[in-house]
C-alpha positions in Angstrom: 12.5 -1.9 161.2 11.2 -5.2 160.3 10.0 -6.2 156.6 6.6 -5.8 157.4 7.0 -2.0 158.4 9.2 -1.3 155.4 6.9 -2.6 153.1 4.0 -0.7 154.7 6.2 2.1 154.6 7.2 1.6 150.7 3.6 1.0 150.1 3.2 4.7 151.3 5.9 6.5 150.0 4.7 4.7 146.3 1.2 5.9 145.9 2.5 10.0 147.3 5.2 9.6 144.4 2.3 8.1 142.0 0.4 10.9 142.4 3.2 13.3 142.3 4.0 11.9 138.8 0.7 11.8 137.7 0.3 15.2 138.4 3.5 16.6 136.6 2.9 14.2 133.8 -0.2 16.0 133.1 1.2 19.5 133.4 3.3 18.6 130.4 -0.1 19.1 128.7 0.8 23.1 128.3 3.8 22.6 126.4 3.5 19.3 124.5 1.0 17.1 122.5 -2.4 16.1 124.3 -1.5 12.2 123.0 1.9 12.4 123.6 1.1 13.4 127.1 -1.9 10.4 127.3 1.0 7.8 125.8 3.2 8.8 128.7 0.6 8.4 131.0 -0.7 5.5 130.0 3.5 4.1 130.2 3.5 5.2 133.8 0.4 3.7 134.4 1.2 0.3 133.3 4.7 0.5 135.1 2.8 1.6 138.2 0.3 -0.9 138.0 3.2 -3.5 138.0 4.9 -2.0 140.6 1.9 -2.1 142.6 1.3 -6.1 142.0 5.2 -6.7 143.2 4.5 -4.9 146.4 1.3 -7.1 146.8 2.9 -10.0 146.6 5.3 -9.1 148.7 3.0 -8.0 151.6 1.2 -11.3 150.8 4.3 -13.6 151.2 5.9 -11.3 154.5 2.0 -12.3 156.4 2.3 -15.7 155.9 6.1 -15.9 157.0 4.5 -14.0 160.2 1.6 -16.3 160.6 4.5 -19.4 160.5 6.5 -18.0 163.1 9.5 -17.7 160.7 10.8 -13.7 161.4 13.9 -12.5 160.1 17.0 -9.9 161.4 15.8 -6.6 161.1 18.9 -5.0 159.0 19.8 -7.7 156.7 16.3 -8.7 155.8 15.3 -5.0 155.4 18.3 -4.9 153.2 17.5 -7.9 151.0 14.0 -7.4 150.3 15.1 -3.8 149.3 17.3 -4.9 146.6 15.1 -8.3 145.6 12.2 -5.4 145.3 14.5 -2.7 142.9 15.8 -5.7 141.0 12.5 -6.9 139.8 11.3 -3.5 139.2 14.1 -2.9 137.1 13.8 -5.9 135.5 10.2 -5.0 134.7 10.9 -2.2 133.0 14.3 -3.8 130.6 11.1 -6.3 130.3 8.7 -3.3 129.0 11.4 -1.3 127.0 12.2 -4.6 124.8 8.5 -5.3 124.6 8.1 -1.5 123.0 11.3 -2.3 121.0 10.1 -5.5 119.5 6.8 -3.5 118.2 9.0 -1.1 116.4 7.9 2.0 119.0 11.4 2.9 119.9 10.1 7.0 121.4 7.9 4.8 123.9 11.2 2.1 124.5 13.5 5.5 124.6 11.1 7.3 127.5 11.4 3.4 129.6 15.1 4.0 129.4 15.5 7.2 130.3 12.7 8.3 132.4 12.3 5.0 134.5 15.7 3.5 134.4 17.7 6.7 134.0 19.8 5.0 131.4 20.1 8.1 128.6 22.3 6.0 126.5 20.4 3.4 126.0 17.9 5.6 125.5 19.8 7.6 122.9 20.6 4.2 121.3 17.3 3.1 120.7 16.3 6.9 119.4 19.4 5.8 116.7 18.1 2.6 115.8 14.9 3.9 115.4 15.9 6.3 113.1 15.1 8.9 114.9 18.3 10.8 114.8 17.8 14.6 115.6 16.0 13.6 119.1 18.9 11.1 119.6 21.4 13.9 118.9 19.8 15.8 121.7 20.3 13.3 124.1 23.6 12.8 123.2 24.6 16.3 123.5 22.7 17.6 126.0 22.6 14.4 128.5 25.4 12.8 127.8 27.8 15.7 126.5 28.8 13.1 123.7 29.7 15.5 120.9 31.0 13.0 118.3 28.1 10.4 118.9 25.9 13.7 118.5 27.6 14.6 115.2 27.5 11.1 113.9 23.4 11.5 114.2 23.3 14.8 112.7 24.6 13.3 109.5 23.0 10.1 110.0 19.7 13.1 109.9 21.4 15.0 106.6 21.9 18.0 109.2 25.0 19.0 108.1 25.7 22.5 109.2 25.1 20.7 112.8 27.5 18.3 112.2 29.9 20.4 111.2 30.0 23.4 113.9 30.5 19.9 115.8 33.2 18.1 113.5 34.9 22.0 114.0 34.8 21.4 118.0 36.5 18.2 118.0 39.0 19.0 115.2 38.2 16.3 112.4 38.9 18.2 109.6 39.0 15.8 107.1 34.9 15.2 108.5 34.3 18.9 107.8 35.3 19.0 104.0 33.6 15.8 103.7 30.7 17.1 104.8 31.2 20.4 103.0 31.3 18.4 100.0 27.7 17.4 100.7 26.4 21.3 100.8 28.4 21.5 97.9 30.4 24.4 99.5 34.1 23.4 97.4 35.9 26.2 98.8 35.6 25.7 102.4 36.3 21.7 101.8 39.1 22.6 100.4 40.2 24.9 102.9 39.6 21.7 105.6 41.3 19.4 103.2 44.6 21.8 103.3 44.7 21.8 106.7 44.7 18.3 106.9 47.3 18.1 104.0 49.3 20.4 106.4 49.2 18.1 109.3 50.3 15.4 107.5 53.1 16.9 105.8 54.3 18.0 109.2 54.2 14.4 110.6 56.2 13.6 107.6 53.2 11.3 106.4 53.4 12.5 102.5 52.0 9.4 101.3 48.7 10.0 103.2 48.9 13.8 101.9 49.5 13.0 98.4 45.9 10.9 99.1 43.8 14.1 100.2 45.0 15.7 97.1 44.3 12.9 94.8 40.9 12.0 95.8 39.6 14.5 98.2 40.6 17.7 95.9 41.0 15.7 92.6 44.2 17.2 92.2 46.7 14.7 90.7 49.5 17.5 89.9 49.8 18.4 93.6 49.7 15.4 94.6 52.9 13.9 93.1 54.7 16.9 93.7 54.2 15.7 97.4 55.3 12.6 96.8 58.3 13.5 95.2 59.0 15.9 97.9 58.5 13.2 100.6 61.3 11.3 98.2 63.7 13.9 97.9 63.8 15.2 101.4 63.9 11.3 102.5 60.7 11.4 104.3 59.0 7.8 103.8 61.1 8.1 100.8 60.6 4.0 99.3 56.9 4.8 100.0 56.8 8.2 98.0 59.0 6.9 95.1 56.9 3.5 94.9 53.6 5.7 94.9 55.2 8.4 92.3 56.1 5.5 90.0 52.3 4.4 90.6 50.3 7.1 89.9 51.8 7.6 85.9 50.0 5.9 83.9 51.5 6.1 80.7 54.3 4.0 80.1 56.6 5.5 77.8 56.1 8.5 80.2 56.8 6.4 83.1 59.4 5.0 81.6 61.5 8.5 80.9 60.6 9.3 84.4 62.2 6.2 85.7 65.7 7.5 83.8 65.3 11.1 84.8 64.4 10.3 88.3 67.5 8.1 88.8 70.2 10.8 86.9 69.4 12.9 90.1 69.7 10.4 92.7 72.4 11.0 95.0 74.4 7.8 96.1 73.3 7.1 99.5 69.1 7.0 98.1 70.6 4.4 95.2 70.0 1.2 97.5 65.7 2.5 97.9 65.7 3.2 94.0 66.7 -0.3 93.3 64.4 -1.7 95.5 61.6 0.6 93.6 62.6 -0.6 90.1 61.5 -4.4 91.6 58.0 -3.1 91.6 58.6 -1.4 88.4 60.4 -4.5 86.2 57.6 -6.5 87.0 54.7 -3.9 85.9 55.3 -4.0 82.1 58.0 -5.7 79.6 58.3 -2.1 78.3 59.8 -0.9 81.3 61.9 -4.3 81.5 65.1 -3.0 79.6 65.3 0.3 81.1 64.8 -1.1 84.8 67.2 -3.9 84.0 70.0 -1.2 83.1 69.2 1.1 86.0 69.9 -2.2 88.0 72.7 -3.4 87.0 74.3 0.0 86.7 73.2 0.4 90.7 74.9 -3.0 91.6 78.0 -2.3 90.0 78.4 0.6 91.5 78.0 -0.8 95.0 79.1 -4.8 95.5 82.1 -3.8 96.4 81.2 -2.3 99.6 78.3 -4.3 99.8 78.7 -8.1 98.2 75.3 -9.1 99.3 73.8 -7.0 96.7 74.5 -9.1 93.7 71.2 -11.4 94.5 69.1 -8.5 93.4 70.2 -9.6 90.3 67.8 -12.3 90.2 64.8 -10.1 90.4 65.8 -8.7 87.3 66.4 -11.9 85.6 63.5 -14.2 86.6 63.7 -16.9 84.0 67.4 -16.9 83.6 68.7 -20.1 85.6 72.7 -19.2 84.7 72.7 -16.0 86.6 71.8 -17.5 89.5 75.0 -20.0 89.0 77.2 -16.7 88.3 75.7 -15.0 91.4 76.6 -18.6 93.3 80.3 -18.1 91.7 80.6 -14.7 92.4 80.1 -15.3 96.4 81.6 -18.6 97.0 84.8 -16.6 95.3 84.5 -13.5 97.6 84.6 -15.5 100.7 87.7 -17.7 99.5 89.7 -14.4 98.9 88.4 -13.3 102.1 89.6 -16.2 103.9 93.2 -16.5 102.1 
């Protein structure tokens, strides 16, 4: 088939699907809007009539190579006037959509995307940025089986029961109390929040459970008992402790936690306290002496198994230059008896 014919032949097959569309575009009159049915219309008809002018200047261009005596292969030039044809039809209609976009109409931009260049995304997209985010919801869900882009829009829209039964499918249960927190439904957040709690605590992530608690249930009390649970069992246990320490407030409180805490720690955790009571020392000169203490009791207890310790002294004593000459006496003397 040479261009000629399959231009003729595109010509035809054009003005039958024309009419074919026109027809079913007006059918749409029983079940929709008599203008919203006259706007698509009128979008086909523009798109149609471009169309149209392409394949005009096409015919036009193919006769004059013909009068010229210039003819080309039959299956390659079929081929590339078929895809030089799509491509500026195509390009027509990105051409149209943006037009529609940059007017602010994004329903008539949506319809180029998705009814003309069969691009539902986009044409979800564009519903979105539009703000038209119940019919972009649709599209997601029902075209593009996108529940969580779907969800998004339904709170975007302040649908919340939607989002949620969706939330509930893809098991963000964190999303579904915050979203029940919206409907101001308390219970069932709570009952999400817990769950998430649960998961956490399985996962050994206390510090991100002790969060929920705190400022998802607003329950302070629970959450340090988590944390001090994550300490004692040794799960993320410097974490824990640090955040324990954190969350009291008072200081004379915090301080009598600080001793109490440490009269139960078991040998082998002594190392992490001491690293905690850096944090501590430097938080308030109230806490200093007692921190201090705690410290050097810690030290003494283990240089001898492990020297290096003794330069934790210096955290302790920021502004005192001679310990750091006793700490600088103390090694250079370990590693002379360790080399006699």
């Amino acid at each position: 088939m040479n261009r000629q014919k399959f231009i003729d032949k595109f010509m035809a097959a054009f003005f039958i699907l024309v009419i074919i569309k026109v027809i079913g575009i007006l059918a749409q009159l029983f079940h929709q809007s008599f203008w919203s049915v006259i706007g698509t219309l009128v979008i086909f008809a523009i798109v149609a009539f471009i169309i149209f002018i392409v394949l005009i200047r096409l015919e036009d261009k193919e006769k004059e190579k013909q009068a010229s005596g210039r003819r080309g292969g039959a299956g390659g030039g079929s081929f590339y006037v078929e895809n030089s044809l799509f491509d500026k039809i195509r390009s027509k209609y990105e051409d149209l959509a943006q037009k529609y976009i940059d007017e602010k109409d994004y329903k008539r931009a949506a319809k180029v995307y998705m009814n003309l260049l069969r691009d539902h995304y986009r044409g979800a997209q564009t519903l979105e940025d539009g703000g038209f985010y119940n019919e972009a919801a649709v599209i997601y869900l029902k075209k593009l089986k996108n529940k969580s882009e779907a969800a998004n829009c339904y709170e975007k829209a302040k649908q919340y029961r939607k989002a949620i039964d969706l939330y509930k499918e893809l098991e963000q249960k964190e999303k579904v109390g915050d979203l029940y927190i919206e409907i101001h439904d308390i219970k069932n957040a709570h009952t999400y929040y817990q769950m998430v709690v649960d998961d956490y605590v399985n996962n050994n992530q206390m510090v991100k459970a002790s969060l929920i608690y705190r400022k998802k249930m607003e329950t302070p009390e629970a959450a340090q008992q988590i944390l001090l649970k994550g300490w004692e069992e040794n799960k993320d246990a410097f974490n824990c402790l640090n955040n324990y320490f954190a969350n009291i407030f008072d200081v004379k409180k915090l301080d009598s936690e600080i001793q109490n805490l440490y009269k139960k720690t078991p040998s082998d955790k002594k190392n992490i306290y001491l690293e905690a009571l850096k944090y501590e020392f430097k938080k308030d000169e109230k806490l200093q002496s007692t921190t201090r203490n705690i410290a050097y009791e810690i030290i003494a207890e283990k240089v001898n198994t492990h020297s290096e310790i003794v330069n934790e002294l210096k955290h302790f004593n920021p502004k005192d230059e001679i310990i750091l000459k006793d700490i600088s006496r103390f090694k250079t003397g370990r590693n002379k008896m360790f080399r006699n």
